[in-house]
Residue frames as qw, qx, qy, qz and C-alpha x, y, z in Angstrom:
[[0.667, 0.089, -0.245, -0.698, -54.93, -92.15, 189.43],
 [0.539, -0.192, 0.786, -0.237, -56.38, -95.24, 190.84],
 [0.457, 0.153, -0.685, -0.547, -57.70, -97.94, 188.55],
 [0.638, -0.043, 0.483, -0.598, -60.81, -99.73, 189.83],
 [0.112, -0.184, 0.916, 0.339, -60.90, -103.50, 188.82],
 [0.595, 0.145, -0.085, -0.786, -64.28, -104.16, 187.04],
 [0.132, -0.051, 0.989, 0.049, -65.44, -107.93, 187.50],
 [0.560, 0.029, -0.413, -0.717, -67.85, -109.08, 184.97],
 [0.293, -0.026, 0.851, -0.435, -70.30, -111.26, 186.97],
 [0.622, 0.193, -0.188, -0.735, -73.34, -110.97, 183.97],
 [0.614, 0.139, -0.688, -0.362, -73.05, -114.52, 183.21],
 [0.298, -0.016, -0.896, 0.328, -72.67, -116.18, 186.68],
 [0.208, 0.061, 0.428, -0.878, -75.65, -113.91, 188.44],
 [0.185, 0.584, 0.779, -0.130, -79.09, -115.18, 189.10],
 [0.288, 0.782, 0.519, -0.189, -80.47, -111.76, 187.94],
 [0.350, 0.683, -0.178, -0.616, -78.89, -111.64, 184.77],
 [0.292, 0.239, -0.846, -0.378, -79.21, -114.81, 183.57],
 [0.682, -0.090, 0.384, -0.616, -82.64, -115.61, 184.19],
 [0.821, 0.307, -0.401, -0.265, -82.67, -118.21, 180.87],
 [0.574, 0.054, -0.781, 0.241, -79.93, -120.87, 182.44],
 [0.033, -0.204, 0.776, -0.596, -81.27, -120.49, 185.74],
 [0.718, 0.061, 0.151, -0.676, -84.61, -121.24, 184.89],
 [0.725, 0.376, -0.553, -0.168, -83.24, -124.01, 182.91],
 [0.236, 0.434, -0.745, 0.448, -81.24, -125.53, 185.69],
 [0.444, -0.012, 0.722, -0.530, -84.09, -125.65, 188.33],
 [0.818, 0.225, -0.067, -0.525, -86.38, -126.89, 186.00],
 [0.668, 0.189, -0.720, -0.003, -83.53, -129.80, 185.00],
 [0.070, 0.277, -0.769, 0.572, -82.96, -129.93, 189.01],
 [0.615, 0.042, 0.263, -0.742, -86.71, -130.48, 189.69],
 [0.858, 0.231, -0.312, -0.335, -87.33, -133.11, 186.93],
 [0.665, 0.243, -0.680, 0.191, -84.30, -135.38, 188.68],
 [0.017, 0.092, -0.827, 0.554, -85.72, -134.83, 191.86],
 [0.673, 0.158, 0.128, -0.711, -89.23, -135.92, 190.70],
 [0.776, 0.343, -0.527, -0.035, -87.69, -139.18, 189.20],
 [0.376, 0.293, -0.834, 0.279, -85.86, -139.83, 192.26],
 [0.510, 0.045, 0.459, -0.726, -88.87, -139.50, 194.57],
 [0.821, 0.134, -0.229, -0.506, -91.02, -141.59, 191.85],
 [0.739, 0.067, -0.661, 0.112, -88.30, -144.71, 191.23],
 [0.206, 0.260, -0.812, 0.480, -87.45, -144.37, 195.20],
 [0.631, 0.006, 0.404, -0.662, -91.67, -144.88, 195.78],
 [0.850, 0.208, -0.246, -0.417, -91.75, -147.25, 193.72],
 [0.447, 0.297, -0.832, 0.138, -88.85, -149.39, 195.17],
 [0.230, -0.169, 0.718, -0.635, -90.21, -149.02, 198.59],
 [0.656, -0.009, 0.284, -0.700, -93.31, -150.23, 197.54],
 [0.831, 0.222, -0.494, -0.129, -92.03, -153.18, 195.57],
 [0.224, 0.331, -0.758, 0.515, -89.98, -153.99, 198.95],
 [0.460, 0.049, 0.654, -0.599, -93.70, -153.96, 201.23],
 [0.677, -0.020, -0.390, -0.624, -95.80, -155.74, 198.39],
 [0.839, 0.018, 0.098, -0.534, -98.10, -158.65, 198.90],
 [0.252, 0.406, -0.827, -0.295, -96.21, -161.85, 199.12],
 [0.534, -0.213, -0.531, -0.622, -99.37, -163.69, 199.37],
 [0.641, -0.478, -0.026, -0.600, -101.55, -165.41, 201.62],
 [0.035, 0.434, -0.760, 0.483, -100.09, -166.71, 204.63],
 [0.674, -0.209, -0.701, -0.102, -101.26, -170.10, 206.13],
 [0.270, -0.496, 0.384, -0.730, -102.80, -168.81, 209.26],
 [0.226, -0.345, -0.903, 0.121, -103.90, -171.65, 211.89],
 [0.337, -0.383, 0.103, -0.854, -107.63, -170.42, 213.28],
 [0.120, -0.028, 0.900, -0.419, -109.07, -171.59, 215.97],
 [0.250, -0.334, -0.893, -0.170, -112.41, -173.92, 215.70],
 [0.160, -0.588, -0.595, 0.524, -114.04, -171.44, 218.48],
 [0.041, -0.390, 0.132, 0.910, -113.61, -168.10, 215.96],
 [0.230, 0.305, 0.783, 0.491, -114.98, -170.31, 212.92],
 [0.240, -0.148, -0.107, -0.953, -118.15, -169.20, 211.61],
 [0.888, -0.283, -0.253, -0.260, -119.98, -172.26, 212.47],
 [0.056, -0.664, 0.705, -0.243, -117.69, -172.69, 215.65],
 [0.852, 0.057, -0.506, -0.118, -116.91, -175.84, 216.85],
 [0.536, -0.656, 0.320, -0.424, -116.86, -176.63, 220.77],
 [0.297, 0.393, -0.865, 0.099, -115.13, -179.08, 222.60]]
């Protein structure tokens, strides 16, 4: 008589443990929606606006130009 080992997999298996696996992606989503937010939000604090640059224009571009 043979004895067949029976391995209890209920708890580790997507489809019988829908409750922690729903749980999981849902925690796994929310910390990759935070890291997408704070890592748009560095990038844009890295290109911002560091203000208005002393440009030289030439006297010909002006609006009232000015010939030589």
């Amino acid at each position: 008589m043979e004895h067949e080992e029976v391995i209890d997999n209920k708890g580790k298996d997507v489809a019988h443990s829908w409750v922690s696996t729903s749980r999981f992606l849902f925690y796994a989503q929310v910390a990759i929606l935070v890291a997408l937010i704070i890592g748009g939000c560095y990038t844009m604090y890295q290109q911002r606006y560091k203000g208005k640059p002393n440009v030289e224009v030439p006297g010909n571009t002006q609006y009232n130009p000015q010939y030589k």
